[in-house]
BAVEXSE-97469 format. One line per field, with one value per residue (C-alpha): residue in three letters; x, y, z; chain. Coordinates in steps of 0.2 Angstrom, whole numbers, m for minus. Layout:
<sites>
rest <- [ALA, ...]
X <- [X, ...]
Y <- [Y, ...]
Z <- [Z, ...]
kette <- [A, ...]
</sites>
This chain:
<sites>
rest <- [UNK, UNK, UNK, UNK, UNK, UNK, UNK, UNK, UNK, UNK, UNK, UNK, UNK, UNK, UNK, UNK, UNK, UNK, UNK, UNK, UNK, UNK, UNK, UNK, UNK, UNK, UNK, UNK, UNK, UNK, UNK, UNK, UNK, UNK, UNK, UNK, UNK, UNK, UNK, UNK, UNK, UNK, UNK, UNK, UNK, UNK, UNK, UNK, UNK, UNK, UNK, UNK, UNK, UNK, UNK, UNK, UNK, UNK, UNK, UNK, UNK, UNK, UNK, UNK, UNK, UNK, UNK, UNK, UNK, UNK, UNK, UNK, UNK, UNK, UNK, UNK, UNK, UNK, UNK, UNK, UNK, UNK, UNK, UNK, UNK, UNK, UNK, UNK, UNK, UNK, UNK, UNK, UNK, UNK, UNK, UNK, UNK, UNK, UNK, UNK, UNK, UNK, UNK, UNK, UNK, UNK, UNK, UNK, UNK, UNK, UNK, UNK, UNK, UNK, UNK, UNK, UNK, UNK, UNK, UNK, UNK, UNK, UNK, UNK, UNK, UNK, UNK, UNK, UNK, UNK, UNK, UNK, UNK, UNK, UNK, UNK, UNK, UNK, UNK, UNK, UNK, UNK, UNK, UNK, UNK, UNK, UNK, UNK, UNK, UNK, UNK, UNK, UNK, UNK, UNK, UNK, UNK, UNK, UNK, UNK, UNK, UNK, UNK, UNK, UNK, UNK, UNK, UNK, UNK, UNK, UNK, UNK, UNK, UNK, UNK, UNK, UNK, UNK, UNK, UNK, UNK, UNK, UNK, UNK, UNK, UNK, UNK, UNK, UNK, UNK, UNK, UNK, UNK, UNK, UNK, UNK, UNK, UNK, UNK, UNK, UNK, UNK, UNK, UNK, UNK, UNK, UNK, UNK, UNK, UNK, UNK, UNK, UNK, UNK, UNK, UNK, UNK, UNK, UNK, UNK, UNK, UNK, UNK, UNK, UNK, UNK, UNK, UNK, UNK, UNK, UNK, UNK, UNK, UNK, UNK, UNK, UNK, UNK, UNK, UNK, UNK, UNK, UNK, UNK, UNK, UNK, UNK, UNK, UNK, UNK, UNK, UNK, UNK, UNK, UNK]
X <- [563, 567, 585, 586, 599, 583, 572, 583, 587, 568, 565, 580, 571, 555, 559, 570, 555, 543, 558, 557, 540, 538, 550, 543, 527, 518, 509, 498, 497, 484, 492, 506, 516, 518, 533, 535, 553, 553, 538, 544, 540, 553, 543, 533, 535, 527, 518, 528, 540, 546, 557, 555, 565, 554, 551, 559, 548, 530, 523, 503, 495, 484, 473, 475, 459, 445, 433, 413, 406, 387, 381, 367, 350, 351, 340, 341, 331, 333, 338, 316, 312, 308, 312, 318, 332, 345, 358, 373, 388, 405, 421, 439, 456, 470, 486, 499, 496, 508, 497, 481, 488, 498, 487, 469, 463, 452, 451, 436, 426, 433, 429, 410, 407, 415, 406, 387, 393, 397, 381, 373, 380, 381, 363, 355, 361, 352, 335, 323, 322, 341, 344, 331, 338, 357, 362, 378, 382, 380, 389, 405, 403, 401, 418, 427, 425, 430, 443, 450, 447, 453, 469, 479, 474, 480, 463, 457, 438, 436, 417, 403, 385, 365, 358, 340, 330, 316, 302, 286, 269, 261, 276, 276, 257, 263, 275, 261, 250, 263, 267, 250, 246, 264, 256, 241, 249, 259, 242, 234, 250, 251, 234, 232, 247, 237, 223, 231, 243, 223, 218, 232, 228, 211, 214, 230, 217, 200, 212, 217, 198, 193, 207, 200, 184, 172, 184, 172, 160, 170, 174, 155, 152, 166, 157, 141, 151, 156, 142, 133, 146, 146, 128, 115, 100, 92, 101, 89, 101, 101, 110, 120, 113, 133, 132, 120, 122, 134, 121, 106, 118, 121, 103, 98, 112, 107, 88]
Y <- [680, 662, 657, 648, 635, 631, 630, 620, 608, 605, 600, 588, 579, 579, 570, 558, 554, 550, 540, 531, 532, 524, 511, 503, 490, 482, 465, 457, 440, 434, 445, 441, 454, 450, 462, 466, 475, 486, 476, 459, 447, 448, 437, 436, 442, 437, 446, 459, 474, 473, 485, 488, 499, 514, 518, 501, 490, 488, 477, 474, 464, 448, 439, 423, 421, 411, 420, 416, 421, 421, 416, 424, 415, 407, 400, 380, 370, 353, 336, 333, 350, 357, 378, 383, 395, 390, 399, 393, 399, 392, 395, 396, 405, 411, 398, 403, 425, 426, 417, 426, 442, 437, 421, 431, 450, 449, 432, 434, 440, 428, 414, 421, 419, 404, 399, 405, 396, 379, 379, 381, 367, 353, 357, 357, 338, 333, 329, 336, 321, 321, 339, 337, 321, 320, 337, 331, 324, 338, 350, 336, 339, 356, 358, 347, 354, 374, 368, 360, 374, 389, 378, 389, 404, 400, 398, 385, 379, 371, 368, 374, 371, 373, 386, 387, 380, 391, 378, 385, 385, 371, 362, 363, 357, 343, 336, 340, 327, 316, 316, 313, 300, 289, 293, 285, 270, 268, 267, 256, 244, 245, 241, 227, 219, 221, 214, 200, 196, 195, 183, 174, 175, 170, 156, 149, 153, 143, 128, 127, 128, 115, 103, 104, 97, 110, 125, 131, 130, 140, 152, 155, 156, 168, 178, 178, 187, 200, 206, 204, 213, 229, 230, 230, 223, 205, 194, 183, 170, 152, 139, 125, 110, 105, 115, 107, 89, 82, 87, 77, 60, 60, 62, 48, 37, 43, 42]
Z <- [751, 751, 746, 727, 733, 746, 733, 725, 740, 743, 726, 728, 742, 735, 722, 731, 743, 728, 721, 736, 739, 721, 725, 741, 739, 753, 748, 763, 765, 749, 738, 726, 715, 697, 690, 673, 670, 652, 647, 650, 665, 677, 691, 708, 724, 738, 754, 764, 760, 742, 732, 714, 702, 699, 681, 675, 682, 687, 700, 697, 714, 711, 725, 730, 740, 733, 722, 725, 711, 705, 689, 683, 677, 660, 651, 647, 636, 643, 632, 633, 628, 645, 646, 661, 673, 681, 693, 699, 710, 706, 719, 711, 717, 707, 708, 696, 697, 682, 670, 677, 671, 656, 647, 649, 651, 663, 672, 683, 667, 659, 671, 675, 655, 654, 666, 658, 641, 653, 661, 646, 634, 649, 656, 638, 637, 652, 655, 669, 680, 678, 682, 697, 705, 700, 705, 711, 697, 687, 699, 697, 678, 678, 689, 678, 662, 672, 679, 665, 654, 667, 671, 657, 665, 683, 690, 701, 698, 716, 715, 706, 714, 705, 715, 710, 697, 691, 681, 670, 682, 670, 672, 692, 689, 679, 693, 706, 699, 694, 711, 720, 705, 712, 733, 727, 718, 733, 744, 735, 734, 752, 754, 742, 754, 769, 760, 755, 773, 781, 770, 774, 791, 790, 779, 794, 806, 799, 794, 813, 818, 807, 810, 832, 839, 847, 842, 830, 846, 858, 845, 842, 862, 863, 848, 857, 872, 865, 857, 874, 883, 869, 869, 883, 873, 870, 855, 848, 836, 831, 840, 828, 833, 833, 848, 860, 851, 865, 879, 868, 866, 885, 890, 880, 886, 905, 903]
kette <- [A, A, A, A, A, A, A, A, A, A, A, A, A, A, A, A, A, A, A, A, A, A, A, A, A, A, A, A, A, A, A, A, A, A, A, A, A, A, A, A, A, A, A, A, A, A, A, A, A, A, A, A, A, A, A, A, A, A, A, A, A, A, A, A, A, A, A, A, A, A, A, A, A, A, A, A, A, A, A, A, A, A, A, A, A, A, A, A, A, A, A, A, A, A, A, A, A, A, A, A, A, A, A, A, A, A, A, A, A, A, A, A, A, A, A, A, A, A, A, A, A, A, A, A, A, A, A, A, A, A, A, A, A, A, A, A, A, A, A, A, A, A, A, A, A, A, A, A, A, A, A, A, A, A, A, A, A, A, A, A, A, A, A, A, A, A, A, A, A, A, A, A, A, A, A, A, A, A, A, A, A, A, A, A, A, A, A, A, A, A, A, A, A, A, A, A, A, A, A, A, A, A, A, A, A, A, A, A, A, A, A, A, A, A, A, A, A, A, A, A, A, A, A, A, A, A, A, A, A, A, A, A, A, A, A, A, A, A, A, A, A, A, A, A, A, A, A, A, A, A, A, A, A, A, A]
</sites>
């Protein structure tokens, strides 16, 4: 039969163990202890072995670590009536843990539909070709106006970035053909240019020919070689009397 001043002994020391025990908090090195003492905010303590007075205070851990966070797909009608989805991913850390806990409930619900509202409102004043080709703009914007607004709470907005855009089928369609009509236009610009640098050319070109005696000639003999040379077959063509002219006025000055 066990001893009652044993018992009692035993209970002694287990109560002082769970005194201890209750006292002693551990924070690693992202975490900060906010410490409430009867209710009332008594401070922050950093990372390492800290002592608190059990039953008096309380010590609630926070993260420091930056939070990536996923915002779901909303849906966004655009300044020209365009209806689509749009994700986002917005990255943001806890600076000032007292005001995390104290000024808001839940700060990472809090952000995430903060967030969802933001994306919202700034994306319904834009239009598709903004949203499609001033993305970083928008993702400046967006970070602005979080960060500005979660800066009460402690929290950080570092950056916020448009994941995905999800666009109707008949809308896809419509920038399809919008975008083979502008390769075609292109084309056809490119071309006309080409068009227009020959004729330029040709025009330099039959100004130096007829500006130099017998040129037009050798250019006709130099024609009539290559043709020959392509093609193994007899050419039957009609020679300018230009041609032969200087071989009739020497004949009939050397009878």
């Amino acid at each position: 039969m066990i001893p009652v001043g044993l018992v009692g002994y035993a209970v002694v020391i287990a109560l002082i163990v769970l005194i201890i025990s209750s006292a002693v908090r551990i924070l690693l090195e992202y975490e900060r202890g906010v410490v409430f003492r009867l209710g009332r905010f008594a401070g922050v303590k950093g990372p390492g072995l800290r002592f608190i007075i059990p039953v008096i205070d309380k010590l609630v851990k926070i993260p420091l670590r930056t939070v990536v966070m996923d915002v779901p797909p909303q849906d966004i009608i655009t300044k020209d009536n365009v209806s689509l989805k749009v994700n986002a991913v917005i990255y943001f850390r806890v600076l000032e843990p007292e005001k995390a806990l104290i000024e808001v409930e839940n700060y990472l619900y809090a952000t995430s539909q903060l967030a969802q509202t933001t994306l919202r409102s700034v994306l319904g004043q834009s239009e598709l070709d903004e949203l499609l080709a001033h993305r970083d703009k928008i993702n400046q914007e967006l970070q602005i106006i979080l960060d500005r607004q979660t800066d009460s709470w402690g929290v950080k907005v570092s950056n916020v970035e448009v994941k995905h855009i999800d666009l109707p089928p008949e809308m896809q369609r419509a920038m399809a053909r919008q975008a083979e009509a502008e390769r075609e236009r292109r084309s056809k610009i490119i071309h006309a240019a080409g068009e227009f640098e020959a004729a330029q050319k040709l025009s330099e070109a039959a100004k130096i020919i007829s500006s130099e005696d017998g040129a037009l000639q050798l250019r006709f003999l130099q024609t009539l070689t290559e043709v020959a040379t392509e093609k193994n077959s007899t050419i039957i063509f009609p020679v300018p009397i230009d041609l032969i002219s200087p071989f009739i006025d020497k004949n009939k000055k050397n009878p």
